[in-house]
Phi, psi and omega in degrees: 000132182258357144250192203276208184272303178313311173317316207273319180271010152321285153305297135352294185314296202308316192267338168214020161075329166142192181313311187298290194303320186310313172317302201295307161222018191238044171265320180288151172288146184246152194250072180322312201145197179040267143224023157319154188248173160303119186245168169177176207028251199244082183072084174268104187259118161301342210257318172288347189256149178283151174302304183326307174330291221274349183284288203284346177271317195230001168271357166271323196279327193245358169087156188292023190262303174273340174263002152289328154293005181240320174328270172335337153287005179269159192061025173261148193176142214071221200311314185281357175263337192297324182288349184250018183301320199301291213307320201230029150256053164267314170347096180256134146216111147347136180292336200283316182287020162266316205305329187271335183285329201297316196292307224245016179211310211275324205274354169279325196286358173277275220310325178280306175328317194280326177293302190286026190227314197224128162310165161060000174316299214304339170277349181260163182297167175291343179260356134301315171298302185302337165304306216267321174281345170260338153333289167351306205272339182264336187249335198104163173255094191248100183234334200243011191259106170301107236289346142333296180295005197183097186239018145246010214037023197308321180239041161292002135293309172304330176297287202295352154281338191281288175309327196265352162303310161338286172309330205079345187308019193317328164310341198274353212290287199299342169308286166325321170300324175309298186282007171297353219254006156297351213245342191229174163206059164248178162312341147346317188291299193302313202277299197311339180305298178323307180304309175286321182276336144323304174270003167272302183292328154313309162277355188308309179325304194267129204256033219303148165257125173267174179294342170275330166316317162275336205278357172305300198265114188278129167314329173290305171292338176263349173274322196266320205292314168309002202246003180319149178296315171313321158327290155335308177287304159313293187321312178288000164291306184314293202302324177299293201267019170293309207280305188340297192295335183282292178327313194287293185335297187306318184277307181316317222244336160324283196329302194313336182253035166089020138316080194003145167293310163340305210268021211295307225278337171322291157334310213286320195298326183293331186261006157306269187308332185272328202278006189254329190294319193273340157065057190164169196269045177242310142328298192279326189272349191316316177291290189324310182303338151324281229279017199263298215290346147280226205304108213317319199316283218301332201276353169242008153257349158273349169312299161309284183299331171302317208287304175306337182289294177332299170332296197285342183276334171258339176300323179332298193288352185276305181313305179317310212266005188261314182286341170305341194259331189278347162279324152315292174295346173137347218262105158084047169312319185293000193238351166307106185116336207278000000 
């Protein structure tokens, strides 16, 4: 989905409040008012659609019956699709099938609208994108209607959204939703509020990497650095206390079968010493697998601890023998020694 979860149900509220009310009133086609067409399922405007449209959106789903009864309203809008509400509330649709034409016709064909109308969509976060489809899908993506053309200004906001995409201004956005709220004195008001605070939140969200932000970063150091001889050295660090903890584990579970106490560093130094001659974890667990067989109590805190020595000694040593060969090849020389 290319706007966010919030966006979508934003839209979906705004246009039928949700499931229960739709059952309740938006399954039959409806008249908004204005200039509005015969509208259905989850704000569908017939007024706006091709017969082709309205074919490739609704004849599989409502069947050739119900798309004959709909056909005749498209591009009809005001006063003339209200007269024709009586003709077509035989209509039913179903919630699953408004819900899926909207997800899977209408909110991708907004989404394009909206890219091909206003630069730079593709920069704002989803829930900035999602703000502008859903205007869009309730006002049109009248973002281009030349102000030649809009002797009320009606949509002298929507221009000016458009001019501040241009710009990058995007803080300036929400202010145009606001000030739309001149136009109506309805719910309307309220959604555009909604729209706006959307689009606030969006920006709050976003974090852009600007170009002084990478050039920031050297390439040489950030790809190479990681193969440092300090690397080598952390890693033989790891692995000594990897084997320290295999050793404790291992000495410890001696002590359980009646081994002096006295003797764990010894032991530990011993299994220490066996797990470096063998250089595997077969090696490394050989002192230890004594000590399993006494006290059942003792056997599940060296169980533990062996299982983590082992863990930490060998990626250590995996690590290691990997950044050695990449020093041993040349690689981030200059930092060896260093």
């Amino acid at each position: 989905m290319e706007i966010s979860q919030a966006a979508f149900d934003l839209i979906v509220k705004e246009e039928v409040s949700g499931r229960a009310y739709y059952e309740k009133k938006y399954r039959h086609p409806e008249w908004p008012g204005g200039q509005s067409g015969i509208t259905i399922a989850i704000g569908y405007d017939i007024g706006y659609a091709t017969p082709a449209k309205l074919r490739a959106d609704w004849y599989d789903r409502l069947g050739a019956s119900m798309y004959s009864l709909l056909l005749p309203c498209c591009g009809v809008r005001g006063a003339a699709a209200q007269a024709k509400l009586a003709s077509v509330k035989a209509v039913d649709v179903p919630w699953d099938q408004a819900i899926a034409v909207f997800m899977q016709r209408d909110l991708p064909d907004w989404i394009s609208k909206c890219r091909s109308a206003l630069p730079n969509f593709d920069m704002l976060p989803a829930d900035c994108r999602g703000a502008l489809v859903s205007l869009a899908y309730n006002r049109g993506a009248s973002f281009t209607i030349p102000e030649s053309q809009d002797k009320t200004g009606r949509y002298r906001e929507m221009r000016a959204i458009r001019q501040h995409m241009t710009a990058q201004e995007f803080d300036r956005i929400p202010g145009e939703f606001r000030s739309m709220k001149r136009l109506w004195d309805n719910g309307l008001v309220g959604r555009r509020e909604r729209e706006a605070k959307l689009f606030e939140k969006g920006l709050q969200s976003r974090q852009p990497v600007t170009a002084i932000e990478v050039e920031q970063v050297e390439p040489a150091r950030f790809l190479v650095e990681p193969v440092a001889s300090r690397t080598i050295e952390g890693a033989t660090l790891v692995s000594r206390i990897g084997k320290g903890i295999a050793a404790t584990g291992g000495a410890l579970g001696l002590t359980s079968v009646g081994d002096d106490t006295t003797s764990v560093i010894d032991t530990a130094s011993q299994v220490v010493d066996k797990a470096d001659q063998a250089r595997g974890i077969f090696g490394r667990t050989v002192g230890i697998l004594g000590g399993f067989v006494g006290n059942p109590v003792t056997i599940v805190v060296c169980i533990a601890l062996v299982g983590v020595g082992i863990l930490l000694a060998v990626q250590a040593s995996k690590i290691r023998a990997a950044r050695q060969d990449d020093h041993d090849r040349g690689l981030n020389a200059g930092d060896i020694g260093g």
